[in-house]
N, C-alpha and C positions, 0 to 999 in steps of 0.2 A: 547468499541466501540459501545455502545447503541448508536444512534444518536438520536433517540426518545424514550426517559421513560416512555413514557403514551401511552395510545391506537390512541391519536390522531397524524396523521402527520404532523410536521409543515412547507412542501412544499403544503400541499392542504387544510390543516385542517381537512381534514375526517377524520372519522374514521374505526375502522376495518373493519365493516361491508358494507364498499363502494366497490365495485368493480373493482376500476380502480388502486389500488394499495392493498397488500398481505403484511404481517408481515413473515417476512422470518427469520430462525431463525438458528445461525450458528453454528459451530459444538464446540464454543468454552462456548455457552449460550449467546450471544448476540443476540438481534435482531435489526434487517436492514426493512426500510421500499423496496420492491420492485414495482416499478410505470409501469404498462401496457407502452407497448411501443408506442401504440397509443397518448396515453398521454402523455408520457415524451416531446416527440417534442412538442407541447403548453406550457411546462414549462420550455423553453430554456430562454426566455427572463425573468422569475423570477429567474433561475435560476444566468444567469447576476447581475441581480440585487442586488441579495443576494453576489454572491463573491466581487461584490463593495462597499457591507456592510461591506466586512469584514468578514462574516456568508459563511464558508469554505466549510458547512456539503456537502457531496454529495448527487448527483441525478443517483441514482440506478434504473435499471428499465430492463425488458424484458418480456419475455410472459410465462403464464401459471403461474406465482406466483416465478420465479426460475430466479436469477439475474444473466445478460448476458454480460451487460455493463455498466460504470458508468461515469460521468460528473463530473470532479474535474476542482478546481481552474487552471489555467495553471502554474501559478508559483510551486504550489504542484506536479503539475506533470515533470516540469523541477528535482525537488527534487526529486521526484521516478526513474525519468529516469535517474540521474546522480548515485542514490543509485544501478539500472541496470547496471549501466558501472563497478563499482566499484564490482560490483558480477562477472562479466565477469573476470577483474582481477584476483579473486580468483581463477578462474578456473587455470588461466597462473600459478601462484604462488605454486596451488596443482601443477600441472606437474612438474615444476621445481622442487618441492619436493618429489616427486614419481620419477624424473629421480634420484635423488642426492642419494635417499636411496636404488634403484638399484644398484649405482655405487658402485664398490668393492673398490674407493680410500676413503682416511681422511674424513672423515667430515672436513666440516669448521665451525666457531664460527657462532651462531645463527646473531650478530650482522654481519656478514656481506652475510650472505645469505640474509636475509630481507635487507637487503641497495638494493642486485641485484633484488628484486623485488619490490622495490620502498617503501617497509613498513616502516616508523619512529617511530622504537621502543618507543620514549620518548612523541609522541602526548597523547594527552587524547583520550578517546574513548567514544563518545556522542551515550550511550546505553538506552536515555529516550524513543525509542519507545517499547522497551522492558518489560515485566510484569514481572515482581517477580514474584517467581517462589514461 
């Protein structure tokens, strides 16, 4: 998730040693560019411009060098927020499964416990955001 490999940002160009944006660095070894929040609003209209490029990267930014908030494409965030609903689910799905193993009756066959919580054992499961481990 390097969005920038070089010291330079390629929402302003500068580079590290500019002030109005901080190379912030995460706890996994990636770094993220973070843009003063003064700044970020003057780069809302490149920021447009760029997701009608096509050019997705986001605009990360807050104060003190420490990223607070970020500016994604809208359709990427429709995707995050359905991938949110879809975490919510799990929660129901744990209960469901935390009441069933309380219960002192049968079990029942895995296939049909995930039917009652809507799971389709036979889909695929698109795990490409996922890193090798």
């Amino acid at each position: 998730m390097n969005f920038y490999p070089d010291d330079d940002s390629p929402l302003t160009g500068r580079t590290m040693m500019d002030s109005e944006e901080t190379p912030y660095l995460l706890p996994d070894g990636d770094r993220v560019w973070v843009i003063k929040t003064s700044t970020a609003a003057g780069l809302l209209p490149q920021m447009l411009e760029r997701f009608r490029a096509n050019q997705p990267e986001p605009l990360i930014f807050g104060d003190a060098g420490q990223p607070e908030a970020v500016v994604i494409p809208f359709d990427l965030w429709r995707r995050l927020d359905a991938l949110a609903a879809d975490e919510e689910g799990f929660d129901h799905a744990y209960e469901e499964v935390h009441r069933r193993l309380a219960d002192p009756q049968p079990s029942v066959p895995l296939e049909e416990a995930a039917a009652e919580v809507g799971w389709d054992l036979d889909e695929d499961i698109d795990d490409s955001d996922f890193k090798p481990r």
